[in-house]
C-alpha positions in Angstrom: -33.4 43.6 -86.0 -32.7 40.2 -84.9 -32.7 39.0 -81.1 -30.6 37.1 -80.1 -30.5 35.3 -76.2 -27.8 33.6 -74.6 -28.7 30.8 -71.6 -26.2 30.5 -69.6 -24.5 33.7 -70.3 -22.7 33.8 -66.7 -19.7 31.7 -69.0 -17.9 34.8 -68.6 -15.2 33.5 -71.2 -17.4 32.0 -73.6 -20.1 34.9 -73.9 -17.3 37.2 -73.9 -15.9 35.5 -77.3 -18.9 35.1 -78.7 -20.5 38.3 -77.9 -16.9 39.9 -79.8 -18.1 37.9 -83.0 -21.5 39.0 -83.1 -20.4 42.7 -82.4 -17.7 42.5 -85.5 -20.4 41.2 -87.7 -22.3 44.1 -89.8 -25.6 41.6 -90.9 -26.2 41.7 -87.2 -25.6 45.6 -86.7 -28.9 47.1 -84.2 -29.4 43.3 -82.9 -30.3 42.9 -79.1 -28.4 40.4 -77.4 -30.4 39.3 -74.3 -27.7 37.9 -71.5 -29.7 35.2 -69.1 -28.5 33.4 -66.3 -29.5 32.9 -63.1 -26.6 33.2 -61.0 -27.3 37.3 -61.1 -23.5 38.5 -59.8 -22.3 36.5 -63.0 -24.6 37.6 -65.4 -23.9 41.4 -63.9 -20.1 40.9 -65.0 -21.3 39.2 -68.3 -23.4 42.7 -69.1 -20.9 44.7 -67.8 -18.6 43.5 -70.5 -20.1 42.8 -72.9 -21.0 46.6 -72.9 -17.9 47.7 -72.9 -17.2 45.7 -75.7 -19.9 47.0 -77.6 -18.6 51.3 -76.5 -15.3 50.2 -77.5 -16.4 49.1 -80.6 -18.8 51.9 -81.5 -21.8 49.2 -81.8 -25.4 50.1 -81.7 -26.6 46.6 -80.5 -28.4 46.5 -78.0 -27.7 44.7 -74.2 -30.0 42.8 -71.8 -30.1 40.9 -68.4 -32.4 38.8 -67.2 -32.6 36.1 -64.7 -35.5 35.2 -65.7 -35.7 32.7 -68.9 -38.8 33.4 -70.2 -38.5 37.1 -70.7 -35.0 36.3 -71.8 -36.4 34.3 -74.6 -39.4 36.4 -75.5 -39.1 37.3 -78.7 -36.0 35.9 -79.9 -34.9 35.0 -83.4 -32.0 32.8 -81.7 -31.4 30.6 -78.9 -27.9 30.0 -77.6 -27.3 27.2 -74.9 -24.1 27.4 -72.9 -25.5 26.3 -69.4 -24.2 24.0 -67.0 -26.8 22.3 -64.9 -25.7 21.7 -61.7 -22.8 23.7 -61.7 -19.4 22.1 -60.1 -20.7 20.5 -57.5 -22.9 17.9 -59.7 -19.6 17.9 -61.9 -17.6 16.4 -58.9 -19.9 14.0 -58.5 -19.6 12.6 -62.1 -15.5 12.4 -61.8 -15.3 11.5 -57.9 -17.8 8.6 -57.7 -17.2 6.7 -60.6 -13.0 7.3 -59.3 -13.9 4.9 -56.3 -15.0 2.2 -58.6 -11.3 2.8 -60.3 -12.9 4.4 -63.9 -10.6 7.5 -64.4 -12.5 10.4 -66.4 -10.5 13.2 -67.4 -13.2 15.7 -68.6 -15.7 13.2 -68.3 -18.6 15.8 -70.3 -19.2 13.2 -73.3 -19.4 9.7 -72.7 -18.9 7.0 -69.6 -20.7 7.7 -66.7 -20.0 11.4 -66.3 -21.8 12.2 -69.3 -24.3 10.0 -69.2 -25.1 11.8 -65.6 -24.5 15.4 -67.5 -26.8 14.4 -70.4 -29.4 13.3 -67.9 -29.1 16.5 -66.0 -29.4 19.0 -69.3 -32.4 16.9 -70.6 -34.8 18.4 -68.5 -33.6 22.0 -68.7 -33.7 21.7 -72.4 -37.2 20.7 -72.5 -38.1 23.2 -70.6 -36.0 26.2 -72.8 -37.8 24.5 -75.6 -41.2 24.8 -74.2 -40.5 28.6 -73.6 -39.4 28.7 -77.6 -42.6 27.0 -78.5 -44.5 29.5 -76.7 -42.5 32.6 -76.9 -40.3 32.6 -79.9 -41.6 29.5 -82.4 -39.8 30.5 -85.2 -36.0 30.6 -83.5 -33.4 28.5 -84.2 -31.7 26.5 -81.3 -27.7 26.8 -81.0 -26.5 24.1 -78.4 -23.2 24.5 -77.3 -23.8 22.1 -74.1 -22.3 19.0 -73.4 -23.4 16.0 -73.9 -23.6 17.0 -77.7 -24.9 14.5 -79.2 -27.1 13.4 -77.0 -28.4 16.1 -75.9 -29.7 16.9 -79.6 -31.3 13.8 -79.9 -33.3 14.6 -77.2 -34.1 17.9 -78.5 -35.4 16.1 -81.7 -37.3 13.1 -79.9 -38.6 14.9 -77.0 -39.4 18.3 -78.5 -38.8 18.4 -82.3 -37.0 22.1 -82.7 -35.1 23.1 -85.5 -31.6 23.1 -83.8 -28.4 22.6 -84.2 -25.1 21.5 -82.3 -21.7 23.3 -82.6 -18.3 22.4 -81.5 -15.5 23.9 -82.3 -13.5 20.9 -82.7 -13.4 20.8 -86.4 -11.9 24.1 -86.6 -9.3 23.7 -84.2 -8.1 20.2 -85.4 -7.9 21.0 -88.9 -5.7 24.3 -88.0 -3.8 21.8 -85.7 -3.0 19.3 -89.0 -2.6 22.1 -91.3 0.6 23.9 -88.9 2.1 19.7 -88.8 2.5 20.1 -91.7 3.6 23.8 -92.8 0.6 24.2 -94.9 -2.1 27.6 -94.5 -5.4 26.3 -93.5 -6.9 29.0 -95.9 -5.5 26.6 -98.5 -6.4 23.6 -97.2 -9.6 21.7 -98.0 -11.2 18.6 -96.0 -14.3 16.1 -95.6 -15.3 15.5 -91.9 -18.1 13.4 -90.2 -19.6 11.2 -87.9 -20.3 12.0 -84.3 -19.3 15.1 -82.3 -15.9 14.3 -80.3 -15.5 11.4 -82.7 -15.5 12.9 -86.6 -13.2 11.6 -88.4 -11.6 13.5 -91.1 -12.4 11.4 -94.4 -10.4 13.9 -96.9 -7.8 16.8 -96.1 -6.1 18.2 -99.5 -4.3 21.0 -100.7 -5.7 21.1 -104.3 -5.5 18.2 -105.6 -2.9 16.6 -102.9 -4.1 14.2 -100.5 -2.2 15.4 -97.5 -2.6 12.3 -95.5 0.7 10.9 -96.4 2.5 14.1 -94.9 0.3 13.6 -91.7 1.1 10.5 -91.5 5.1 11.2 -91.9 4.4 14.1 -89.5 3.4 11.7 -86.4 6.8 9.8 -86.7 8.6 12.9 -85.2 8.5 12.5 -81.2 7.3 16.4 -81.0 4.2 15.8 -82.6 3.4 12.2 -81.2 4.1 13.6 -77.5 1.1 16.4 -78.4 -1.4 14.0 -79.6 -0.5 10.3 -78.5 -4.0 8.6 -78.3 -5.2 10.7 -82.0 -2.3 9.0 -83.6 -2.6 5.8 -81.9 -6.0 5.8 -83.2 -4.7 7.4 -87.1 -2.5 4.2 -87.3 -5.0 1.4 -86.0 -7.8 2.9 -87.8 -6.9 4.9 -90.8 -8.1 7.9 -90.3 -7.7 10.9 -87.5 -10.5 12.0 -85.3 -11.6 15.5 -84.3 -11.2 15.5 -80.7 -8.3 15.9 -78.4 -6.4 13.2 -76.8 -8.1 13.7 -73.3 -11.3 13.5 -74.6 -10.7 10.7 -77.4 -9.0 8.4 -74.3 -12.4 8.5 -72.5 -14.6 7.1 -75.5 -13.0 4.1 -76.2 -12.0 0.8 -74.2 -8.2 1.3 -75.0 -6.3 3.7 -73.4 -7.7 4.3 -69.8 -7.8 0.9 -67.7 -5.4 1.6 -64.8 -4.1 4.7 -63.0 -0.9 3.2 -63.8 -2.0 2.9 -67.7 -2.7 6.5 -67.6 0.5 7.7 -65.8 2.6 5.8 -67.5 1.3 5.7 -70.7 -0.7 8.4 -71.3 0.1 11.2 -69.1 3.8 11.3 -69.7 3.1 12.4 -73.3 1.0 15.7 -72.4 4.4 17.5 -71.2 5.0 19.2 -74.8 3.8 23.1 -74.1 2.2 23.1 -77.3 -0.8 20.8 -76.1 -4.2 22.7 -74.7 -4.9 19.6 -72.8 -1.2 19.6 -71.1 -2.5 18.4 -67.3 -6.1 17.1 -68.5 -5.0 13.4 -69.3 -5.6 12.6 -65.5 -8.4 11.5 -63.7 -9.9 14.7 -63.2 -7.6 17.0 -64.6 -10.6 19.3 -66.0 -12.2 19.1 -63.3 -9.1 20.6 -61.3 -9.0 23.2 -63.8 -12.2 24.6 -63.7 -12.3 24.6 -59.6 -9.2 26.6 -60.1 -11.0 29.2 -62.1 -13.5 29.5 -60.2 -11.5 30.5 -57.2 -10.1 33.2 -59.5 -12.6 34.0 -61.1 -13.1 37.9 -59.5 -9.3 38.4 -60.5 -10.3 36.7 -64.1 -13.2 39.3 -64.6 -10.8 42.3 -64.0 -8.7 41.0 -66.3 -10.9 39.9 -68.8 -13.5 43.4 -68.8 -9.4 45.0 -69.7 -9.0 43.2 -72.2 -9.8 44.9 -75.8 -12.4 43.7 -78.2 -10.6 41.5 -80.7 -10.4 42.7 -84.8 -11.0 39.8 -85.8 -13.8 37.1 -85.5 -12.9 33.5 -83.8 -13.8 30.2 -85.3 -16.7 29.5 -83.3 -19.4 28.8 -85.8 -22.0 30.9 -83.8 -21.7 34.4 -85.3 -21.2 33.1 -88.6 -24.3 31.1 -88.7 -26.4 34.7 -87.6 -24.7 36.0 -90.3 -25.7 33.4 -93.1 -29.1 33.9 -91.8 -29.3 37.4 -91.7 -28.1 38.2 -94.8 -28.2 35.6 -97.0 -24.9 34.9 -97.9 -23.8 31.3 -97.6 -21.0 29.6 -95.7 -20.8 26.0 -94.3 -20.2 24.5 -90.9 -19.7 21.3 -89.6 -23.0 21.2 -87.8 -24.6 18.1 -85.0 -27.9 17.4 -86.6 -30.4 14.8 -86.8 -29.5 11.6 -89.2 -32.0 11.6 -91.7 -30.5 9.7 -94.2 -27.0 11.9 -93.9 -24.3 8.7 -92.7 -26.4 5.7 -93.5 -24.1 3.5 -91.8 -25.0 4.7 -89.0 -28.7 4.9 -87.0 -31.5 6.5 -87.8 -32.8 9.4 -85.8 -28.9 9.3 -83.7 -27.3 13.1 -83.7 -24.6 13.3 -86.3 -21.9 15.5 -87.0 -21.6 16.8 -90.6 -20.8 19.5 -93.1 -24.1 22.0 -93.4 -25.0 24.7 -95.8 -26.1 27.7 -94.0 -27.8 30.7 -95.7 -31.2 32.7 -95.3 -33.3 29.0 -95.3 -31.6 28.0 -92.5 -29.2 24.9 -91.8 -28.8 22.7 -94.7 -26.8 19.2 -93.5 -25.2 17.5 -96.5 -25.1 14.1 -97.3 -22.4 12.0 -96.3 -23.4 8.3 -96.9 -21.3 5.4 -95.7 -18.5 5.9 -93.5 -15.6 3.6 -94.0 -16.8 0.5 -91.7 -14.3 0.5 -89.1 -14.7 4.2 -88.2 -18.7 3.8 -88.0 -18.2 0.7 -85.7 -16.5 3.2 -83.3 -19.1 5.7 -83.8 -21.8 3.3 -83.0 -20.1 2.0 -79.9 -21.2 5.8 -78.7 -24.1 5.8 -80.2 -25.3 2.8 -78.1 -24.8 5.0 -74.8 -26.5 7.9 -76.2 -29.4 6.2 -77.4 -29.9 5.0 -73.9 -29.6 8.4 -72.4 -32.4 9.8 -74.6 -34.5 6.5 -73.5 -33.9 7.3 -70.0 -34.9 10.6 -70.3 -38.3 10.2 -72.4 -39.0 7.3 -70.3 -37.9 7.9 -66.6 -36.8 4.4 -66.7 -33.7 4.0 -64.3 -32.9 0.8 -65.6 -32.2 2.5 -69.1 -29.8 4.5 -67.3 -27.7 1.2 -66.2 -27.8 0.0 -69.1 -26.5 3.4 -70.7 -23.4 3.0 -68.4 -22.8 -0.7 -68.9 -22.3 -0.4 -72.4 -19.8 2.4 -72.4 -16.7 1.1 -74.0 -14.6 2.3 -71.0 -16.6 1.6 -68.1 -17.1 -2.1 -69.5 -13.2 -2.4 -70.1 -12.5 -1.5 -66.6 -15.6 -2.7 -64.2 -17.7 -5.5 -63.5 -21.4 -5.6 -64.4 -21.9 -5.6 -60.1 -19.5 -3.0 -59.9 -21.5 -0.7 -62.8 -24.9 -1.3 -60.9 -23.8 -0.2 -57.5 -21.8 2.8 -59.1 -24.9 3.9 -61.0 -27.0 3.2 -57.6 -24.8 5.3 -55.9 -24.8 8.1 -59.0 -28.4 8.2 -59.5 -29.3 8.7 -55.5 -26.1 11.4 -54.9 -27.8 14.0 -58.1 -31.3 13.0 -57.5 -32.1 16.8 -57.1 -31.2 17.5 -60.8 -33.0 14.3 -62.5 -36.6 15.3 -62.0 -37.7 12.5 -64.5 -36.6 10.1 -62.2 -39.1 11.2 -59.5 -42.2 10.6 -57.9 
């Protein structure tokens, strides 16, 4: 029976979710599920529900705990990644610092200087989970759900060559999102999406043979639906096409929408006051950031709540579970997956971490081939791409100076400071989290 291991299991939410998906999933019936983390009291609630999950659900699989990675990994068929290195308090570092140099981040987990500070931070860890697979499990398959996507897979390709891929569950949730604009069931519907995670774009979305970008499109003229999604639309009627992530996150990638405070309270903010919008309070400068200090102060009241809760019926859209299950058994099904580009959008670079439709079944992940993306939308794309390919650089190198220049050429940082102004920041960064960038040392 398969094994599959979760870093960074103390996600209490996340493992809970995913853990319900692999317990409603009969290919993985008599699996063990090793739970690692190495905060201990949060990996104690993450066993403690998930068990109860599993005796709710009348489920043979099998539960551990470890702190310890390397017996965590022993053995597995599958890796999961959910960590966050650094916790919170690197976090605040990446929103608060860059702040005083007047670049407002929202989420900041992607792109401009807080993700180029994340990325740098995961590298390392990633390596090392990587080493332990080489060693201890050679033949499993890597699941990354951590932030910085993309560039965190391209490391995992450059620096240790696993077979891996990246998952997001942004493609789901957008397409759902389009497909309720427009009263039509997303088991109907039918699309083409690709490019780069946070920034796929999709290039097709029918309902048998009707292209239903013209009702979109009609959609976004009513003041309900442009108040949920102001910057995705912005971008649908500049660029042609709209884009996976959520207006929060899209604001942060790109030199438009994010130069002021006052740009973003007047502008942007404003529009996130329709109930209907996930991201209601996280246009801000550090509205996610505020979130997630608020749950961790409730966190104690949230486990109660949560190890009440019954399991769900029905599996979520994370692509996790049903990826194990292709595997398993054999029976295909297709994700939009972050894999390497090997020829798959030839517009865009070599080697970069793309997002794209994959066939999954007992061989493993298959990406498809995409080929060119319509011009404008890979000209975005690469304007991301630039950062990232710094980050990796930085991080096979130790070479600070590619980290400056990973930040100078973010599209938002550059639209809002001064080439001075992005050195001292990155000064400032780099000697603040020096206790989490161990290729930077010695």
């Amino acid at each position: 029976m398969a094994k599959i291991t979760l870093i960074g299991s103390g996600s209490l939410v996340f493992t809970r979710n995913l853990c319900n998906d692999i317990l409603l999933t009969p290919a993985l019936e008599g699996a063990t599920i090793a739970l690692m983390d190495i905060d201990s009291d949060r990996l104690e609630q993450s066993r403690l529900v998930v068990d109860a999950m599993a005796k709710q659900m009348g489920s043979n699989v099998h539960i551990e705990a470890h702190t310890d990675r390397q017996a965590a990994i022993r053995g597995a068929d599958y890796v999961i990644t959910t960590f966050q290195q650094g916790g919170l308090d690197a976090y605040a570092l990446d929103i608060e610092i860059p702040a005083r140099y007047g670049l407002g981040q929202c989420v900041g987990d992607t792109l401009g200087p807080g993700g180029v500070f994340r990325a740098l931070r995961t590298i390392p860890v990633m390596q090392g989970i990587c080493g332990d697979m080489d060693t201890l499990a050679p033949d499993a398959l890597l699941l990354n759900y951590v932030n910085p996507m993309a560039a965190v897979c391209w490391a995992i390709d450059r620096l240790a060559g696993r077979p891996h891929v990246g998952l997001c569950h942004s493609v789901q949730g957008t397409s759902a999102m389009l497909a309720s604009w427009i009263d039509v069931p997303i088991e109907e519907v039918t699309y083409r999406c690709a490019g780069i995670n946070h920034q796929a774009f999709y290039l097709e979305f029918r309902h048998g043979d009707e292209n239903l970008y013209p009702r979109i499109r009609e959609a976004t003229e009513r003041p309900d639906i442009y108040g949920q999604e102001p910057v995705r639309i912005d971008l649908l009627r500049h660029f042609g096409y709209f884009v996976t992530e959520s207006s929060g996150h899209a604001s942060e990638y790109l030199p438009y929408f994010r130069k002021s405070e006052k740009q973003i309270d007047e502008t942007l903010v404003p529009k996130f006051t329709d109930p209907v919008n996930h991201w209601l309070d996280f246009g801000r400068t550090g509205g996610y950031l505020k979130h997630c200090r608020e749950r961790e102060a409730r966190f104690n009241a949230e486990f109660d709540e949560i190890r009440a809760e019954k399991p769900r019926e029905k599996r979520g859209d994370e692509y996790g579970a049903y990826i194990l299950e292709a595997m398993e058994s054999g029976s295909p099904t297709v994700i939009n997956g972050n894999v390497p580009n090997r020829g798959l959008i030839t517009n865009l670079p070599e080697g970069s971490c793309v997002e794209v439709p994959c066939l999954v079944d007992s061989n493993g992940i298959q990406p498809t081939t995409v080929g060119s993306l319509p011009p404008q939308l890979a000209a975005l794309n690469r304007t991301n791409i630039n950062v990232q390919e710094l980050i990796v650089e930085a991080s096979a190198t130790g070479s600070t100076d590619a980290v400056h220049h990973a930040v100078a050429l973010d599209p938002l940082t550059a639209a809002v400071c001064t080439l001075d102004g992005i050195h001292e920041m990155v000064e400032e960064m780099l000697a603040a989290q020096k206790q989490w960038l161990p290729q930077f040392t010695g």
